[in-house]
Kinemage of the C-alpha trace (Angstrom):
@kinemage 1
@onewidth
@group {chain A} dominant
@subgroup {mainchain}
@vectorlist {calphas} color= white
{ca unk a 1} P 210.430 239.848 9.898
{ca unk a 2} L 212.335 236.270 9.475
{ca unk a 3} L 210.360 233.761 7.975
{ca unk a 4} L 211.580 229.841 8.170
{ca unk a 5} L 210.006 226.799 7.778
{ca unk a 6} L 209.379 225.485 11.380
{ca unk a 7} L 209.045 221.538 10.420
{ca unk a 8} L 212.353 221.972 9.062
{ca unk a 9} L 213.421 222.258 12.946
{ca unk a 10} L 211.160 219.720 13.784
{ca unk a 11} L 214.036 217.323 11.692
{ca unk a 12} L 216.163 217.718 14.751
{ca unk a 13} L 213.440 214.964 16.869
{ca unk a 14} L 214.494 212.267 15.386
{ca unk a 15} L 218.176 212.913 15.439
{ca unk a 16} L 217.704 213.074 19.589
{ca unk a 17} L 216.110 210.516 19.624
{ca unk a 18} L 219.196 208.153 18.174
{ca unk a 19} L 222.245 210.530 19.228
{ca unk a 20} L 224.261 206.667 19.491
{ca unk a 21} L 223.221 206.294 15.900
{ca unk a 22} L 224.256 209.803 14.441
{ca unk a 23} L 226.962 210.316 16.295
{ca unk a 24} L 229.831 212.946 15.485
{ca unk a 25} L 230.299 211.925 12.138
{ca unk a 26} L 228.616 212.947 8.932
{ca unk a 27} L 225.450 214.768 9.489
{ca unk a 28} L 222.164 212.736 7.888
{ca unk a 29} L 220.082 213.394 5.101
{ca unk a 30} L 216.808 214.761 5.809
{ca unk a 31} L 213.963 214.003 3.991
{ca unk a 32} L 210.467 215.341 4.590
{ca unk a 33} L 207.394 213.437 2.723
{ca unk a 34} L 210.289 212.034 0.838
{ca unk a 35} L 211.847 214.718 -0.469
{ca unk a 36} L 215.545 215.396 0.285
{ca unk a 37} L 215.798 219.077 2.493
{ca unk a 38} L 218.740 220.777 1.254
{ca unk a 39} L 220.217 222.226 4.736
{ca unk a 40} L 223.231 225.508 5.347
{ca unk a 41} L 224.314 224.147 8.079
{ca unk a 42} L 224.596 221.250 10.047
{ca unk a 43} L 222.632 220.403 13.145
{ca unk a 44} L 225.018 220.110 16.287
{ca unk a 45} L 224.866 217.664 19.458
{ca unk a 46} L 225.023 219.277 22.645
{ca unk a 47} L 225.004 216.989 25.790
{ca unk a 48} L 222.098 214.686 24.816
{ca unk a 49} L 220.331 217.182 22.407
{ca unk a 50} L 220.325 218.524 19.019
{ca unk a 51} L 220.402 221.761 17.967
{ca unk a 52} L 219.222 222.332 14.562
{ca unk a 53} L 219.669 225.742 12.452
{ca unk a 54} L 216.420 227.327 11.906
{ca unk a 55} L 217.017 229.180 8.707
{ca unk a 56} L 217.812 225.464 6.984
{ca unk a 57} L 214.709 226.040 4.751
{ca unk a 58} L 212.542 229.526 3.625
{ca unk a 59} L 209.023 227.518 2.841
{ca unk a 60} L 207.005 225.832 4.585
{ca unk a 61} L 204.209 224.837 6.573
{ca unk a 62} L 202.743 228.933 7.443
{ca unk a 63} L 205.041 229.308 10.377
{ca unk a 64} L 207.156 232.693 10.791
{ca unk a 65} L 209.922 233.116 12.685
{ca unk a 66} L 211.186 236.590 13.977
{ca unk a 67} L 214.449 237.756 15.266
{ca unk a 68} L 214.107 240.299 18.356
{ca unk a 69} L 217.562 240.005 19.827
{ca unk a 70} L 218.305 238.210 21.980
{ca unk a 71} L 214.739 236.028 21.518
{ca unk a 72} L 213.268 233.991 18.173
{ca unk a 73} L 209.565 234.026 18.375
{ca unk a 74} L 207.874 231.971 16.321
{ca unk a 75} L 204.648 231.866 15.500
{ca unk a 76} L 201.105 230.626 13.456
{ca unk a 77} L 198.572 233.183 14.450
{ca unk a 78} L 197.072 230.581 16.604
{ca unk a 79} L 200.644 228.756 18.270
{ca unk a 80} L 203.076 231.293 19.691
{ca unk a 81} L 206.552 229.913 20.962
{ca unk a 82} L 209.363 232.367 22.227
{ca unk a 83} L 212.647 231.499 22.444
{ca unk a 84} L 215.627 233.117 24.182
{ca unk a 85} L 218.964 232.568 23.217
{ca unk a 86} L 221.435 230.710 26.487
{ca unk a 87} L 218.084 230.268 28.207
{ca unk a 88} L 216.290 226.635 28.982
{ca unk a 89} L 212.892 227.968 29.319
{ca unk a 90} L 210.516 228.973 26.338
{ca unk a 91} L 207.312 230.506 26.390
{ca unk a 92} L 204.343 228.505 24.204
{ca unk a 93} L 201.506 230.651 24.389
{ca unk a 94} L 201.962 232.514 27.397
{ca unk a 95} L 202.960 229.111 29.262
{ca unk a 96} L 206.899 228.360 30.485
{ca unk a 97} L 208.294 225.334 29.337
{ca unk a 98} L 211.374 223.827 29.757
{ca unk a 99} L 213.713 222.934 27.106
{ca unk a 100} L 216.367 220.075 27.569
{ca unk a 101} L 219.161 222.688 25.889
{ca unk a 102} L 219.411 226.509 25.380
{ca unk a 103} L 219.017 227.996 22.156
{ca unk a 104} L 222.492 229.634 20.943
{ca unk a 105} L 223.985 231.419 17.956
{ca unk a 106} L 227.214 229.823 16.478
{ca unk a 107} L 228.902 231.145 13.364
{ca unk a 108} L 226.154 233.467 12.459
{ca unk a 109} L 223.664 230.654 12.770
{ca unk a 110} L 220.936 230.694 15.267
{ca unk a 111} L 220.610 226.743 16.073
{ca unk a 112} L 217.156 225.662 18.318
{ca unk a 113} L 216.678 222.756 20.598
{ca unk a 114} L 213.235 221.611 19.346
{ca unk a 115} L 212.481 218.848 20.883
{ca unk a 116} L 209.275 220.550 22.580
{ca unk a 117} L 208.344 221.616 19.385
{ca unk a 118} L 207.521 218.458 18.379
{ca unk a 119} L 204.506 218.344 20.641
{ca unk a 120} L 203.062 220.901 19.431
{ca unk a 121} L 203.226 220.025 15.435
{ca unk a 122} L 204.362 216.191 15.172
{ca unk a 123} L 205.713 214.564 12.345
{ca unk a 124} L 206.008 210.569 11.682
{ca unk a 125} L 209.665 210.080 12.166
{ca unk a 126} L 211.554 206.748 10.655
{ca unk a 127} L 215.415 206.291 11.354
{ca unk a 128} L 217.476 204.830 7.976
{ca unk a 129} L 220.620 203.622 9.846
{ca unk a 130} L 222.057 202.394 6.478
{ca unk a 131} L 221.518 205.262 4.285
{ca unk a 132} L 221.963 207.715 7.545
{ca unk a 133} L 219.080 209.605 6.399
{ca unk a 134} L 216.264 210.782 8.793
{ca unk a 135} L 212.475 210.960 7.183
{ca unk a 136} L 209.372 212.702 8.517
{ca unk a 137} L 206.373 212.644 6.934
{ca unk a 138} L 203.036 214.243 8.050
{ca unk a 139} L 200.227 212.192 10.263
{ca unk a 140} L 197.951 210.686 7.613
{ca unk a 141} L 195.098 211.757 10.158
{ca unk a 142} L 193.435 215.311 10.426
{ca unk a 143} L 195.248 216.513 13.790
{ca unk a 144} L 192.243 219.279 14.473
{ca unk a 145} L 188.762 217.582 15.355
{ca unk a 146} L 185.766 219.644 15.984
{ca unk a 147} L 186.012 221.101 19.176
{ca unk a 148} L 183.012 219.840 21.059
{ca unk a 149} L 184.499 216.069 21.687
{ca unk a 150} L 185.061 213.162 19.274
{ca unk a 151} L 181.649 212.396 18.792
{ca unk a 152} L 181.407 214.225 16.351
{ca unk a 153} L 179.840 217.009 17.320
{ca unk a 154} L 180.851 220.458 16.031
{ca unk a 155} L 179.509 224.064 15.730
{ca unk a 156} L 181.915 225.689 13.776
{ca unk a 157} L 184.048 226.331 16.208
{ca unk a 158} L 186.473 224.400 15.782
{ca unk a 159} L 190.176 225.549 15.222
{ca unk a 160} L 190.536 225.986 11.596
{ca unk a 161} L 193.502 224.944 9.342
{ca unk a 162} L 194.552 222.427 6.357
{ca unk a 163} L 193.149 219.049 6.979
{ca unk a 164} L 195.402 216.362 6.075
{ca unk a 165} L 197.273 218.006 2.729
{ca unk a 166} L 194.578 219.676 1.595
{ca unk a 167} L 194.930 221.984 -0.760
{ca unk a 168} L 193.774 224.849 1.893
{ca unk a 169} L 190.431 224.231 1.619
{ca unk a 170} L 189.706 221.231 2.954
{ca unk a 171} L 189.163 219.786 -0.706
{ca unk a 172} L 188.458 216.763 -1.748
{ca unk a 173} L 190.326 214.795 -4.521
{ca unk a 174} L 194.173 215.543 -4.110
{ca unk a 175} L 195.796 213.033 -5.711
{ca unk a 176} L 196.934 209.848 -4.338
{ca unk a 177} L 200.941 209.572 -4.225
{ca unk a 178} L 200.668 205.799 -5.540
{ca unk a 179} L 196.747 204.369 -6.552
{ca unk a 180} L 197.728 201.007 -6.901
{ca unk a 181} L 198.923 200.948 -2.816
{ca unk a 182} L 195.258 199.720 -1.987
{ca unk a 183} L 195.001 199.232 1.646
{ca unk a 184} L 190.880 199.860 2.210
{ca unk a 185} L 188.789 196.934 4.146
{ca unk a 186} L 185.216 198.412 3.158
{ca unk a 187} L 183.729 199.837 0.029
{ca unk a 188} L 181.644 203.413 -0.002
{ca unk a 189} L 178.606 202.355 -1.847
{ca unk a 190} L 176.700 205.868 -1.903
{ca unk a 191} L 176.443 209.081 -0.840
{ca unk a 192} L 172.857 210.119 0.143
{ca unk a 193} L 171.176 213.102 1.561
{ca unk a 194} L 167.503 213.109 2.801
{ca unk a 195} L 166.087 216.410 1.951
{ca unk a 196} L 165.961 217.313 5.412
{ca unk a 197} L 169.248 217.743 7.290
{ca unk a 198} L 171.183 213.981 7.410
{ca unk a 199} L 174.042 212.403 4.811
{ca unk a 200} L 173.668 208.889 4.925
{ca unk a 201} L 177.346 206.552 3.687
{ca unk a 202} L 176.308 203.273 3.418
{ca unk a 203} L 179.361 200.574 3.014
{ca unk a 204} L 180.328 197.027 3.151
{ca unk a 205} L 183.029 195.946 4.950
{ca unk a 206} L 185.006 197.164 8.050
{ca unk a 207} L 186.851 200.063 8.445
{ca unk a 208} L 188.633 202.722 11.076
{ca unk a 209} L 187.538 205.774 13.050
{ca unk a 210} L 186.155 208.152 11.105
{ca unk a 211} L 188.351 210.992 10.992
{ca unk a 212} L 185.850 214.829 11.420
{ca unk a 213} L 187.285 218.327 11.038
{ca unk a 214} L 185.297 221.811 10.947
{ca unk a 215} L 187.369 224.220 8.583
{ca unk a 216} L 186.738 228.146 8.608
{ca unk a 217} L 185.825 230.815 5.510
{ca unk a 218} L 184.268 229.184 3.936
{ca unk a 219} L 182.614 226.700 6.734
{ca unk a 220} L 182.883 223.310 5.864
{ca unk a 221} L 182.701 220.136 7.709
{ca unk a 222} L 185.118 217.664 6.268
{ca unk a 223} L 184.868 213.870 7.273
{ca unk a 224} L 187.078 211.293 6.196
{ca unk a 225} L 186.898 207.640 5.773
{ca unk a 226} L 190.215 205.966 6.292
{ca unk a 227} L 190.524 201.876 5.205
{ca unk a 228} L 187.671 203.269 2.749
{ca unk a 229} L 187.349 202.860 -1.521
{ca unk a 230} L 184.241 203.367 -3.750
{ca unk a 231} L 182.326 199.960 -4.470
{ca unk a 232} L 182.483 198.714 -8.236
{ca unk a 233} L 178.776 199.517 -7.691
{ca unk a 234} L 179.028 202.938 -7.200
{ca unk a 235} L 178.234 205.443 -9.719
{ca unk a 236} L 180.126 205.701 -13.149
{ca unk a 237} L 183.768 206.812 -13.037
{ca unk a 238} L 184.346 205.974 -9.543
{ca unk a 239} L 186.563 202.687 -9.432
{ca unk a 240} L 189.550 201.815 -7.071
{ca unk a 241} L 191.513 203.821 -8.175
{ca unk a 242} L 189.555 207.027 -9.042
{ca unk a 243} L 190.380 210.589 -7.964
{ca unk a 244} L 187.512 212.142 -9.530
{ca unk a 245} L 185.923 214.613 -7.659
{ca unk a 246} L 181.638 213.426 -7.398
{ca unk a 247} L 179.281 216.372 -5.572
{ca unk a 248} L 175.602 216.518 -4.400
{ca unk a 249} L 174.514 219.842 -4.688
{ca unk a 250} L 171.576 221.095 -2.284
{ca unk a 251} L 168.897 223.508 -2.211
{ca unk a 252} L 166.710 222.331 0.242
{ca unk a 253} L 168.363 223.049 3.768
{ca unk a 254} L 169.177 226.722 5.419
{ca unk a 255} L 173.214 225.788 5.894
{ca unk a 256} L 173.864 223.144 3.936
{ca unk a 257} L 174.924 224.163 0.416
{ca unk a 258} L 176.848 221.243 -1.277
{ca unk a 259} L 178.418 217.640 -0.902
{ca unk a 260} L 181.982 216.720 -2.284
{ca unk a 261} L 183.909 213.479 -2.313
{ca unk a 262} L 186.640 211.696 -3.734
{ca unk a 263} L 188.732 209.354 -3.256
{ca unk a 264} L 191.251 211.082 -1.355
{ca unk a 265} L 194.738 209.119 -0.078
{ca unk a 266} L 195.981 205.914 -0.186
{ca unk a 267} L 198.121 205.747 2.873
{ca unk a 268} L 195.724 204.376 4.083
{ca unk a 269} L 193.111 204.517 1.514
{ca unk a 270} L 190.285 207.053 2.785
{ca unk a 271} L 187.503 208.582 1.128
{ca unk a 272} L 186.676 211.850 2.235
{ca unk a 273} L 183.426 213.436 1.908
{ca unk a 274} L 182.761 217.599 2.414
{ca unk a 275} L 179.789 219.317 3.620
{ca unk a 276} L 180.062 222.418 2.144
{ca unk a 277} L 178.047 225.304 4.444
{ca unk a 278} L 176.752 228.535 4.294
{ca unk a 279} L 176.992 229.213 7.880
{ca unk a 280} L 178.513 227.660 10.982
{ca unk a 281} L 176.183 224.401 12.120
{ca unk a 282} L 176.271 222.237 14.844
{ca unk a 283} L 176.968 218.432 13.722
{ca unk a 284} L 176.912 214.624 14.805
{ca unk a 285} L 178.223 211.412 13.202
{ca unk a 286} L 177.347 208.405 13.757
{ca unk a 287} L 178.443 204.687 12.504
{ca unk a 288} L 175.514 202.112 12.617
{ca unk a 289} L 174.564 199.170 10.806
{ca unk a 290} L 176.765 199.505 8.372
{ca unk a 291} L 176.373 203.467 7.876
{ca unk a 292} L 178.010 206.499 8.417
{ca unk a 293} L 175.450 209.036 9.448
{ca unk a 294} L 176.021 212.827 9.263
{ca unk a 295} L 172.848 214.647 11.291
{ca unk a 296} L 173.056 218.486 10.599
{ca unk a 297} L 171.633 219.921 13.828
{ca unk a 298} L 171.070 223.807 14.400
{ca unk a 299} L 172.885 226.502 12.465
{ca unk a 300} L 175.038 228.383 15.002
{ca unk a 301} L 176.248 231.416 12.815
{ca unk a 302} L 175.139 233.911 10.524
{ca unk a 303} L 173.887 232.403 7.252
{ca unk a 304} L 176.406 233.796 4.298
{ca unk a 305} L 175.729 233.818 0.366
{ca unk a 306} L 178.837 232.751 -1.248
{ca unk a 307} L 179.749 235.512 -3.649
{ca unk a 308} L 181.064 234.584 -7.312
{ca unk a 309} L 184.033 235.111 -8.458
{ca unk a 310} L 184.890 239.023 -8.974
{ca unk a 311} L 185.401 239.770 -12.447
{ca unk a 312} L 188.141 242.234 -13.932
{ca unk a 313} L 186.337 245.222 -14.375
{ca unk a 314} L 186.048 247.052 -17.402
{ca unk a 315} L 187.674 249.867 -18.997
{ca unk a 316} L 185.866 252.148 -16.303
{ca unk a 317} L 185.606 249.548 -13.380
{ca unk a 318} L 187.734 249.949 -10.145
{ca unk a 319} L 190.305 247.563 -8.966
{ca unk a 320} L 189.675 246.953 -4.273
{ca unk a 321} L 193.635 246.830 -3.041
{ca unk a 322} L 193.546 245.346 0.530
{ca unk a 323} L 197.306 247.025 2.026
{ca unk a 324} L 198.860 245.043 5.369
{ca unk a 325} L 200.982 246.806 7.239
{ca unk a 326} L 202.539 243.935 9.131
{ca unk a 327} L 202.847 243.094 13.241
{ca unk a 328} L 201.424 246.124 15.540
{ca unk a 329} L 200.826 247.043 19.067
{ca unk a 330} L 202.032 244.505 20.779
{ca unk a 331} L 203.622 242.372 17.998
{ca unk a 332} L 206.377 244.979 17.265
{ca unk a 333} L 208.124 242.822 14.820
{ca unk a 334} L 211.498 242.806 14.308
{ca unk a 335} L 214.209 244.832 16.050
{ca unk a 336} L 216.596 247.400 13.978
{ca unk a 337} L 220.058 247.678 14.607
{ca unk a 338} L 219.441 251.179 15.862
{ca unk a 339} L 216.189 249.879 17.957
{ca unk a 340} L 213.077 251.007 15.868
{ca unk a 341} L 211.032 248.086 15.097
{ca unk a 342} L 209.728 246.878 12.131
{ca unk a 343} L 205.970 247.591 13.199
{ca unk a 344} L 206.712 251.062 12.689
{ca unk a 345} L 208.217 250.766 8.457
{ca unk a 346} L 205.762 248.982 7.781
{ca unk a 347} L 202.886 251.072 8.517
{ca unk a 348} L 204.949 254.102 7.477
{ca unk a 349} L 205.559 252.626 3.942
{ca unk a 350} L 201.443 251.245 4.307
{ca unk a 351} L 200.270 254.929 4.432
{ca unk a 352} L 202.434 256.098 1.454
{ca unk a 353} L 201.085 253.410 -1.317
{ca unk a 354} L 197.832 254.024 -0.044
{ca unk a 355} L 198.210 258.098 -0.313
{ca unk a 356} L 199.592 257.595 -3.837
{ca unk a 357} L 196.740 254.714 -4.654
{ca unk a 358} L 194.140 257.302 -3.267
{ca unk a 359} L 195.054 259.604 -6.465
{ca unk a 360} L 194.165 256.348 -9.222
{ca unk a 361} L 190.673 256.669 -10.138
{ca unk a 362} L 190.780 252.688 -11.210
{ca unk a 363} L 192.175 251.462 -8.027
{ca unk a 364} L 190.689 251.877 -4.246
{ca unk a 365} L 192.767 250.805 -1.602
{ca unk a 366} L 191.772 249.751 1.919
{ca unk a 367} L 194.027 249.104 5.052
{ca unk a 368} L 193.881 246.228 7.239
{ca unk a 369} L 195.169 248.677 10.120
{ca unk a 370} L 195.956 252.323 9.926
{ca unk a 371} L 197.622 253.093 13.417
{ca unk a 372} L 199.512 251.433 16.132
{ca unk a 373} L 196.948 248.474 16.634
{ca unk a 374} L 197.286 244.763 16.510
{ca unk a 375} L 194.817 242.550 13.861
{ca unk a 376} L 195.162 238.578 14.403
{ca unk a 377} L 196.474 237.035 10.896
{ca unk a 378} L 193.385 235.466 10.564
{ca unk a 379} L 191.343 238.475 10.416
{ca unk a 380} L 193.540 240.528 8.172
{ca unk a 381} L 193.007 237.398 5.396
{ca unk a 382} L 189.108 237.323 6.446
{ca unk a 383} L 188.840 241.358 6.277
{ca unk a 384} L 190.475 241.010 2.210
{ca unk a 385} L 188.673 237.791 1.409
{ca unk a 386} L 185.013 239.300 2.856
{ca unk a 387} L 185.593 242.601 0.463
{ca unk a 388} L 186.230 240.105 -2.589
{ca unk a 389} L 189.450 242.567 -3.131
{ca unk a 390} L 191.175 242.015 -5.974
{ca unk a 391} L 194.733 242.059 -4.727
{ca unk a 392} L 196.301 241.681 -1.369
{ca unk a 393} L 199.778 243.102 -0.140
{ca unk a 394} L 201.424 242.861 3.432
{ca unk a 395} L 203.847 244.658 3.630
{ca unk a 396} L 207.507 243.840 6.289
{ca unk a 397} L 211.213 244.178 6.822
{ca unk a 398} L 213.223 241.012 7.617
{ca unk a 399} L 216.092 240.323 10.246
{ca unk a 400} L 218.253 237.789 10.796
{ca unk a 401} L 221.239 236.599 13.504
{ca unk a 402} L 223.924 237.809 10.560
{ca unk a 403} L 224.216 241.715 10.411
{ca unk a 404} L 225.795 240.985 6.483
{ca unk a 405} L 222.436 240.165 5.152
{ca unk a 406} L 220.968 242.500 2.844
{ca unk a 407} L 218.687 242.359 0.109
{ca unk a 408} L 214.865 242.563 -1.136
{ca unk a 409} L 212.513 239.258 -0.857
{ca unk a 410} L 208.819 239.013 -2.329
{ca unk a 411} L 207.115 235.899 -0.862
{ca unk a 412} L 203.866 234.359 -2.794
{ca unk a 413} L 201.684 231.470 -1.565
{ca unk a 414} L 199.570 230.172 -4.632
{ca unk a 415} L 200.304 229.694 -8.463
{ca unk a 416} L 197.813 232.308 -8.775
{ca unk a 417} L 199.887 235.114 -7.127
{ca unk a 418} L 203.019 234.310 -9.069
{ca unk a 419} L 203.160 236.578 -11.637
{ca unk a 420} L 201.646 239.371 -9.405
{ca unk a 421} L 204.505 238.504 -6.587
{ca unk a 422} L 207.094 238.921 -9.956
{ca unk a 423} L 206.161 242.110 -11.278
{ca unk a 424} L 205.891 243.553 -7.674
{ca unk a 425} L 209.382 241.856 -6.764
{ca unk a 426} L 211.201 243.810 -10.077
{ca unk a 427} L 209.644 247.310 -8.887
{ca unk a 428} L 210.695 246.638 -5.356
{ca unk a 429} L 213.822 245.637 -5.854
{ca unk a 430} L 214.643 249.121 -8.038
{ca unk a 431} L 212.759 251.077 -4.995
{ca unk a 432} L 214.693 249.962 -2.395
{ca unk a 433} L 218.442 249.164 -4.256
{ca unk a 434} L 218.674 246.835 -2.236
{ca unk a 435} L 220.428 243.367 -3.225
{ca unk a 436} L 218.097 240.771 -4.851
{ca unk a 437} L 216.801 237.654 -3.129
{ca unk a 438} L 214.489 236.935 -5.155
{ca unk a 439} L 210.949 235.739 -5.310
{ca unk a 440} L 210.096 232.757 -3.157
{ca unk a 441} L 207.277 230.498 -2.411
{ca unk a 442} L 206.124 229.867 1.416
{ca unk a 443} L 203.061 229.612 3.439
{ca unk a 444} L 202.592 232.392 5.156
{ca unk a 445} L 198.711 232.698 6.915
{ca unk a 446} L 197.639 236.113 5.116
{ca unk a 447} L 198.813 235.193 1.806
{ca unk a 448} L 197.650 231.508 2.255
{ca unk a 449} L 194.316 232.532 3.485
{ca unk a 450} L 193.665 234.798 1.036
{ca unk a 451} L 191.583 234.267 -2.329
{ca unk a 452} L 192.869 236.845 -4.348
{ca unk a 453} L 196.531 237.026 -5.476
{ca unk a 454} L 197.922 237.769 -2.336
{ca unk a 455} L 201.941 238.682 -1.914
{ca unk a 456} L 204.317 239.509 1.106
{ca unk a 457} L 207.176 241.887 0.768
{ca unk a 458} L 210.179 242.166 2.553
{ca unk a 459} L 211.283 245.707 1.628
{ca unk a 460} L 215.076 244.586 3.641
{ca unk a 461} L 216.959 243.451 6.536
{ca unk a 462} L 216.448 245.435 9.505
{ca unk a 463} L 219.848 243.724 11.373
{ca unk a 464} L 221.609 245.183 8.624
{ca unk a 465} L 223.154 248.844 9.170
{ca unk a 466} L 222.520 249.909 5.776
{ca unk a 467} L 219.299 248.248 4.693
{ca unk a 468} L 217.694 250.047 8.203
{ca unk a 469} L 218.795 253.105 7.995
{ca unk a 470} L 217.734 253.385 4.419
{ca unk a 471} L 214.352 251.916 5.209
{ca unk a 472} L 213.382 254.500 7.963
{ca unk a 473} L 214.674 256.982 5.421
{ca unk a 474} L 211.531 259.627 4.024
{ca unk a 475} L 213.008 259.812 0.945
{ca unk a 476} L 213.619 256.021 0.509
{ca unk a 477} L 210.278 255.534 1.767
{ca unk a 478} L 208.936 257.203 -1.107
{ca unk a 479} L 211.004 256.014 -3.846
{ca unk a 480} L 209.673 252.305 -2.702
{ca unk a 481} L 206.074 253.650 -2.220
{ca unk a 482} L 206.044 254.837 -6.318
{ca unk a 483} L 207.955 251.569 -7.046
{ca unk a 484} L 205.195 249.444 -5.412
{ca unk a 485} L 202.636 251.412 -7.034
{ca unk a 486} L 203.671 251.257 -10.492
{ca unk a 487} L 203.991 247.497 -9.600
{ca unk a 488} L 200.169 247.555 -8.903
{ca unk a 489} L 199.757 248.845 -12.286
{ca unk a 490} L 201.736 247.448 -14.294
{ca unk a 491} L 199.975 244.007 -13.395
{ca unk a 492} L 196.549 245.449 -13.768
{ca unk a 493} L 197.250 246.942 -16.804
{ca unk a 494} L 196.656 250.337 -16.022
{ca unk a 495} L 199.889 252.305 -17.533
């Protein structure tokens, strides 16, 4: 299974969008949230579009992108674009669209006209004619809103997803790139709940839109307030350029569980506030006389008590293992050289760690499928993060447009899964002898999703003649299998 960064494609908008100013000579600089994007190959004009190579960057925004010969499918869990290479029509979740330029391969390079993409991610684009440099930068405005309108009104139901850089969980309090850039025309001076089921945000001044998203496991409702600073008046620690993180904790209400704010961004300046729930709940906000209202209304889902935090059990306890076997049914993955597809290793290999795991009396595992059936990304993480299992391993096999590629990748989301995703990586690499690509940080949904130190290994390349017919291989099959379990132990400390 390929995995790129997908906004990294997205750098090829701006560059059709001023083909006079880019012209044939030197390609630009790319920049995305101001940092430079180190590219392996250049993006090409054909006719009036650009086609940029979509293996220019290996982390990212969650995306993955698959090679099936001759198509690229590329996908979210909840967006699904196919490409074919020399056609002009893509598919974007199960709808045609036409593309202003076919995808094609050159020099080993798939290269993607993505102008189309564009609509369905978006990225600020600004054009530096005199440093011919292109830089993107994400909307400064939450791009899901609940799902019932813009009034406000939400039931949980809303797509879920990072709001606005969050940290993944629609937090509160990441750190503004520059305090002292002060744009904000009103001034937060409380935040107020009545007992009963309303936040009340009183404020001076004058301000924009405010900016609602519902976010998913755990349910929160997350409402910013862009043009918006604390007042001097407001409680100790708070000033204009505070990034302290203030909370209201409640006990009083069936859903609600918890308020969070801080001062969160200051392009522009916003405040954001979190309403932390215990089930999905309908919503409304409101903006009068001078105060934003937040009116909890009927709770829509099944009320949930947050667990805490699993500790490491003792010298008798027993570790949960959630095992992934990647793709299924009918998201076959990607397509050997010798036309078995990848769905099919990566159960295989699935079933062996768990037969050998079945034999530790300190570890249990569980599978997040254990036949030829397909499980949305989103459940897979929910399945792992609902057993409070402490570890989480998908398991795939990569592919790519060059049959030359070999080698072992181990892919990690958090700081958290590091050194799991390096300890694993070393025992993989020595199962498969396979080259080594090393261990690399992306955002892949099930190990972004995930609570628990959560990895994604690429056992090899599947276009590669070698790498597949080793994979499919019993024998090599087992030698990984015993690799990846002695990984498991090794980090738990069980040898």
């Amino acid at each position: 299974m390929k995995k790129f960064v997908t906004v990294v494609m997205l750098l090829s908008l701006l560059i059709s969008l001023f083909p006079g100013d880019v012209g044939a000579a030197a390609a630009p600089k790319l920049y995305l949230n101001g940092k430079q994007l180190q590219t392996t190959a250049d993006p090409q004009i054909v006719g009036q579009s650009t086609l940029v190579p979509i293996r220019t960057v290996t982390e990212g925004l969650g995306f993955d992108v698959q090679w099936s010969s001759p198509n690229v499918n590329i996908t979210d869990g909840t967006t699904n674009i196919v490409l074919t290479i020399g056609s002009k029509t893509a598919i974007v979740n199960d709808t045609q669209v036409a593309l202003e330029a076919a995808a094609i391969s050159s020099k080993d390079t798939t290269l993607v006209p993505l102008r189309f993409v564009s609509e369905q991610l978006g990225l600020d684009v600004f054009w530096d004619s005199s440093s011919n440099s292109v830089h993107l930068s994400q909307k400064p405005t939450p791009v899901i809103p609940p799902t019932d309108g813009s009034n406000g009104n939400g039931g949980g139901t809303g797509n879920g997803g990072t709001g606005n850089g969050t940290d993944g969980n629609g937090n509160p309090g990441t750190t503004p790139t520059d305090p002292g850039n002060q744009t904000a025309t009103a001034a937060l001076k409380s935040v107020e709940f009545d007992g009963v089921g309303s936040v009340f945000l009183p404020y001076d001044g004058e301000f924009g839109n405010v900016k609602t998203e519902v976010l998913h496991s755990p349910e929160r409702i997350v409402v910013d307030l862009p043009y918006m600073n604390f007042d001097t008046a407001f409680k100790t620690g708070f000033t204009n350029t505070n990034t302290k993180l203030g909370e209201v904790v409640v006990d009083t209400h069936p859903s609600l569980q918890k308020i969070r704010y801080s001062y969160y961004s200051d392009k522009p300046s916003t405040v954001r506030v979190v309403l932390d729930l215990a089930a999905a709940t309908n919503f409304q906000v409101s903006n009068v006389d001078h105060t934003v209202r937040i009116d909890l209304l009927e709770v829509t889902g099944p009320v949930i008590v947050p667990k805490p935090d699993k500790p490491t059990p003792p010298g008798t306890g027993v570790f949960t293992i959630v095992l992934d076997a990647g793709h299924g049914a009918k998201d076959p993955g990607a397509l050997s050289v010798d036309g078995r597809h990848e769905k099919q290793y990566n159960l295989e290999i699935t079933l062996k760690v768990k037969a050998l795991l079945d034999k530790e009396k300190r570890i249990k595992p569980y599978l997040t499928r254990s036949d030829d059936t397909f499980v949305e990304l989103n459940d897979r993480a929910k399945f792992a993060n609902d057993m409070n299992a402490d570890l989480f391993i998908s398991f795939h096999a990569n592919s790519t447009s060059n049959s030359s590629v070999s080698g072992t990748e181990t892919y990690y989301n958090r700081d958290s899964s590091k050194a799991f995703a390096d300890i694993l990586h070393k025992h993989l690499v020595a199962g498969t002898g396979f080259a080594d690509r090393k261990v690399r940080q992306a955002g892949f949904v099930v190990i972004k999703k995930t609570t628990m130190p959560a990895i994604l290994l690429e056992a090899g390349y599947l276009s590669n003649k070698g790498d597949a017919t080793a994979l499919f291989s019993e024998a090599k099959q087992n030698k990984i299998a015993a690799e990846v379990v002695a990984g498991i132990k090794e980090y738990l400390k069980l040898t």
